[in-house]
C-alpha positions as a Markdown table, in Angstrom:
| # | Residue | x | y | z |
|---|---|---|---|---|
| 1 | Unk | 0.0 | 0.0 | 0.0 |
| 2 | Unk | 1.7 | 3.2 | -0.8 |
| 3 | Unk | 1.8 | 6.0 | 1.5 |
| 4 | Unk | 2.6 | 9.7 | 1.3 |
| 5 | Unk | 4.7 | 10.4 | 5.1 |
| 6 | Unk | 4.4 | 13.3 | 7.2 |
| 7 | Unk | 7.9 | 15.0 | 5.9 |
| 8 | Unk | 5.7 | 15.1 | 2.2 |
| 9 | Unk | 2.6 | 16.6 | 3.9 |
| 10 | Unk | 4.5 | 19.5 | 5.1 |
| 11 | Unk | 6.4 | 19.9 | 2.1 |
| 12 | Unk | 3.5 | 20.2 | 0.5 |
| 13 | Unk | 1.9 | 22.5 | 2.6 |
| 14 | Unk | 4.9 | 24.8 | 2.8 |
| 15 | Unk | 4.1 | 25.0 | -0.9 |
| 16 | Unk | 0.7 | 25.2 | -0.9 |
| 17 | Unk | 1.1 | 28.3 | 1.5 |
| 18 | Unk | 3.7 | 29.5 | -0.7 |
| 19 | Unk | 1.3 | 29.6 | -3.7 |
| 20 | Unk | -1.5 | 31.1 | -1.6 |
| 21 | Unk | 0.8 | 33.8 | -0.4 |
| 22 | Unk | 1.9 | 34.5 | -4.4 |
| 23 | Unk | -1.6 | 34.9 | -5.5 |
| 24 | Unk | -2.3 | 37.4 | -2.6 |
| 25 | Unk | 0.4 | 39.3 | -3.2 |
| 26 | Unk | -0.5 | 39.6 | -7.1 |
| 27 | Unk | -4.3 | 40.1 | -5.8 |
| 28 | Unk | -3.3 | 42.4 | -2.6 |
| 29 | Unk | -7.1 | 44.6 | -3.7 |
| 30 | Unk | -8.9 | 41.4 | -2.4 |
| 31 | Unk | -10.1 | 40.2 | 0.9 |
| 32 | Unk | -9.3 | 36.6 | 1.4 |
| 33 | Unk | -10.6 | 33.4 | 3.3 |
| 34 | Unk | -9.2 | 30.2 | 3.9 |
| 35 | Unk | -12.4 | 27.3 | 4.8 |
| 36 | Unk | -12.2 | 24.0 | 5.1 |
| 37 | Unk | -14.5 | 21.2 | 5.3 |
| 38 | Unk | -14.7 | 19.3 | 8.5 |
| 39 | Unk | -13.1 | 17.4 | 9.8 |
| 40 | Unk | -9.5 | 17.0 | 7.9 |
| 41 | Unk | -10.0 | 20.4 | 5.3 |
| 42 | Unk | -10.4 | 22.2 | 8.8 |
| 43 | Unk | -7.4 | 21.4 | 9.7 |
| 44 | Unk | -5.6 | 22.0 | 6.8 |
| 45 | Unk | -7.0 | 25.3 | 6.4 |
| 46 | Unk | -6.0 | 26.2 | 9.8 |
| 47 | Unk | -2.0 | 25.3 | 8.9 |
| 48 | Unk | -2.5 | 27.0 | 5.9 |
| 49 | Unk | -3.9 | 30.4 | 7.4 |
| 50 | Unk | -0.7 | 29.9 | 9.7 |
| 51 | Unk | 1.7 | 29.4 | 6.9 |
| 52 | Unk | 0.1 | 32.9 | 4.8 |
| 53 | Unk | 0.1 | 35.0 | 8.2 |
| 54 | Unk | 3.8 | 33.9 | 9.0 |
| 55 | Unk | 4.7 | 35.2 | 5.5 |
| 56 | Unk | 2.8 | 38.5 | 6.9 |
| 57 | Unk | -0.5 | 38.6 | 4.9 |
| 58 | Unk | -3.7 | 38.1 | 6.4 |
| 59 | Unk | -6.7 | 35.9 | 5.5 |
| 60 | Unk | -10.1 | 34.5 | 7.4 |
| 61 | Unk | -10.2 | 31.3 | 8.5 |
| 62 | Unk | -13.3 | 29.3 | 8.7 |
| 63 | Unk | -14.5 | 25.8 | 8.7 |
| 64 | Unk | -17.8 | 24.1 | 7.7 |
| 65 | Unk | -19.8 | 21.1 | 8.2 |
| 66 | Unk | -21.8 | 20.1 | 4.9 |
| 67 | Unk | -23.4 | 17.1 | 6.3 |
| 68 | Unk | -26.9 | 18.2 | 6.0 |
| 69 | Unk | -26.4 | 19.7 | 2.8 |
| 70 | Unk | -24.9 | 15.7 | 0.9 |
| 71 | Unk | -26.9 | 14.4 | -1.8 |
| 72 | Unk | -26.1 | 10.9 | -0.7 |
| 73 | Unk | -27.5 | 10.7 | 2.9 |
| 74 | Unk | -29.7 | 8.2 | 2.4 |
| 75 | Unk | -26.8 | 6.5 | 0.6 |
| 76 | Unk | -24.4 | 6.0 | 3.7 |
| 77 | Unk | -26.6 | 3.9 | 5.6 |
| 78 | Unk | -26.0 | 5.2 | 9.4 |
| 79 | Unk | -26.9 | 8.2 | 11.0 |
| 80 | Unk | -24.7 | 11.1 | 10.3 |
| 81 | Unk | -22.8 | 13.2 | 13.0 |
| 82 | Unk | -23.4 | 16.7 | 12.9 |
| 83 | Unk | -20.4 | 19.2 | 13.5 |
| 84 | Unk | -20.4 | 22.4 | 14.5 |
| 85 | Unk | -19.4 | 25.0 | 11.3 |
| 86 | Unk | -17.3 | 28.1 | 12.3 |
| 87 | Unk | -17.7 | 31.1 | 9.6 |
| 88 | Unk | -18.2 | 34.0 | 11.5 |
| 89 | Unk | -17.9 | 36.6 | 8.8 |
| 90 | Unk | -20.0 | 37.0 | 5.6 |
| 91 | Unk | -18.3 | 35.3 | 2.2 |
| 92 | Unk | -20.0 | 38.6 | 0.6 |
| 93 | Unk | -17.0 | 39.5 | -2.1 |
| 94 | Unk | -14.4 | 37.5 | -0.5 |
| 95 | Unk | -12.0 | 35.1 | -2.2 |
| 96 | Unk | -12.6 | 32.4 | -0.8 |
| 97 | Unk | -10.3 | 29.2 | -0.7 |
| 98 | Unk | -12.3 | 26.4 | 0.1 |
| 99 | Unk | -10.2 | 23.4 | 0.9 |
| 100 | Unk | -10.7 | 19.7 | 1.7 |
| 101 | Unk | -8.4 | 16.9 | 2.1 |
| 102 | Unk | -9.5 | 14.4 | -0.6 |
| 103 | Unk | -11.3 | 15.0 | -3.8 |
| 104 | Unk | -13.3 | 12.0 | -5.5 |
| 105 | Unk | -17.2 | 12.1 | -6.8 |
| 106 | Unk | -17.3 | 16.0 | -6.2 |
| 107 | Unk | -20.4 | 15.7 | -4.1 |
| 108 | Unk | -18.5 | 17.4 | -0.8 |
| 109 | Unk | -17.4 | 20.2 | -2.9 |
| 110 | Unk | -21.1 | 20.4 | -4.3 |
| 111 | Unk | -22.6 | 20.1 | -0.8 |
| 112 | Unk | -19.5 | 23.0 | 0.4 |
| 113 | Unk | -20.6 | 25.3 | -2.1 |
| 114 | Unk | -24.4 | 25.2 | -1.1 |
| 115 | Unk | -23.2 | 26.0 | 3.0 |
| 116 | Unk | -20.8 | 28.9 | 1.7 |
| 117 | Unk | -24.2 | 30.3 | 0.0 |
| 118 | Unk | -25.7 | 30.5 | 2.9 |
| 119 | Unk | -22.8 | 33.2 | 4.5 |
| 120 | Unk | -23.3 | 35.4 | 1.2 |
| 121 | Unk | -21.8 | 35.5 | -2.4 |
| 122 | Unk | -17.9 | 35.6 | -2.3 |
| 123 | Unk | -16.1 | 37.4 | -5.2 |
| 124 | Unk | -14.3 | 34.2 | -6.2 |
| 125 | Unk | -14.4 | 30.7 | -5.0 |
| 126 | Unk | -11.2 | 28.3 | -5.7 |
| 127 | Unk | -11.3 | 24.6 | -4.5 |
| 128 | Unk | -7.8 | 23.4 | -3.3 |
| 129 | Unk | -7.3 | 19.8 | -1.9 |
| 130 | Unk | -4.5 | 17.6 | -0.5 |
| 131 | Unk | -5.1 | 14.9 | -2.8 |
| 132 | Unk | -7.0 | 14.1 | -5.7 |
| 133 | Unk | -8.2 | 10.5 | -6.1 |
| 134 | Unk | -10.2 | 11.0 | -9.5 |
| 135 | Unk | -13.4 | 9.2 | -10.2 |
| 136 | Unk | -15.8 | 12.4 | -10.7 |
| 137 | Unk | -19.5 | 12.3 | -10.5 |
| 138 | Unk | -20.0 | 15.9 | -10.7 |
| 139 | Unk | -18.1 | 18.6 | -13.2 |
| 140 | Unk | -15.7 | 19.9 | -10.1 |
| 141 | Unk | -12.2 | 20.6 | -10.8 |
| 142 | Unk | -9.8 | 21.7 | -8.4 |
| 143 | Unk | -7.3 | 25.0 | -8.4 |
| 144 | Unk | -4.9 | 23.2 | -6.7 |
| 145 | Unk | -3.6 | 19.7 | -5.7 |
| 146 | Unk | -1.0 | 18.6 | -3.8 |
| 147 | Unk | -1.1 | 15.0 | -4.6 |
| 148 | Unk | -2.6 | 13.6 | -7.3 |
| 149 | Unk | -3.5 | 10.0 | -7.0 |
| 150 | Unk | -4.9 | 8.7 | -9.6 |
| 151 | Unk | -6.7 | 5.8 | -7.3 |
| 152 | Unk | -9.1 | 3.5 | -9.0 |
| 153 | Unk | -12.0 | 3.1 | -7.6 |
| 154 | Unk | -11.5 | 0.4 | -5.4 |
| 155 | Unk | -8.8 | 1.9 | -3.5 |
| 156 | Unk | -9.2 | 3.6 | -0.5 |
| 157 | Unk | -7.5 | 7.0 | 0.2 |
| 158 | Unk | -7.0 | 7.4 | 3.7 |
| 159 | Unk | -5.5 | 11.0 | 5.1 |
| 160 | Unk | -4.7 | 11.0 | 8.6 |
| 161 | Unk | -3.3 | 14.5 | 10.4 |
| 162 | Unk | -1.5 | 14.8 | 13.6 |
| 163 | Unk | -4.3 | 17.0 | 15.0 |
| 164 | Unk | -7.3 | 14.5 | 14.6 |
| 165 | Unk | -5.6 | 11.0 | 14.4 |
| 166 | Unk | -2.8 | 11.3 | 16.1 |
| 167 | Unk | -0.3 | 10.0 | 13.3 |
| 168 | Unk | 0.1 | 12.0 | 10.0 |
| 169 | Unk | 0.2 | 10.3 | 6.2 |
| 170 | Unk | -1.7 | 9.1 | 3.3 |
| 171 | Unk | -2.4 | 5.6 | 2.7 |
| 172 | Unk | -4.0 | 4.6 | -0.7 |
């Protein structure tokens, strides 16, 4: 089973931030926000809010919970937990960066983009993920990627972070 280790996760991250921190500087007009999706996108947008403020630009952080809003809840078979979202500023003409850990089907990102709706209408919205394990249901693309996959179907992508799991890598 391959695995991405905790050294590569930060790696990428420093990059990611660096990237972030480029397109504000070329875009320094705009007001930006970092989101991510609980419960790993949280956490990366947190380190990556940390990353951009360190290199001394500033950007919201937030995090939601778009459980309610998944087309496939009667799909998944046991009751979903509910989290608690944290946006506590409007998305009106924002940039938003809305960031999750793994892309596949697209349905999260769907379900994401219905919640951010309901904080207002942001300027721009760009998707960034940690790792992209293909197999699209829905027309969603990301902005950025740190890892593509390229997983078949069958495989299972797992991303574990420090902060929630208590070990950090990517097993697919």
């Amino acid at each position: 089973m391959p695995t991405i280790s905790s050294e590569e996760i930060e790696r990428a991250l420093d990059a990611w931030g660096a990237q972030l921190v480029q397109k504000m500087s070329a875009r320094d007009d705009e007001q930006w926000a970092i989101v991510g999706i609980v419960s790993h996108g949280d956490v990366l947008a947190r380190r990556l809010v940390q990353k951009i403020e360190k290199a001394g630009h500033k950007a919201l952080y937030g995090a939601i919970d778009i459980t309610l809003y998944r087309d496939d809840l009667d799909l998944r078979g046991k009751r979903p937990a509910l989290r608690s979202s944290h946006l506590p500023f409007s998305t009106d003409d924002l940039t938003l960066v809305l960031v999750d850990d793994v892309l596949s089907t697209g349905r999260t990102a769907r379900a994401a983009l219905e919640v951010l709706w309901e904080y207002g209408r942001p300027a721009r919205v760009e998707f960034h993920c940690l790792t992209d394990r293909g197999g699209r249901q829905l027309p969603i693309h990301p902005d950025y990627v740190a890892f593509d996959l390229s997983a078949s179907q069958t495989d299972k992508v797992q991303v574990r972070l420090n902060e929630i799991d208590g070990a950090e890598d990517i097993t697919y």
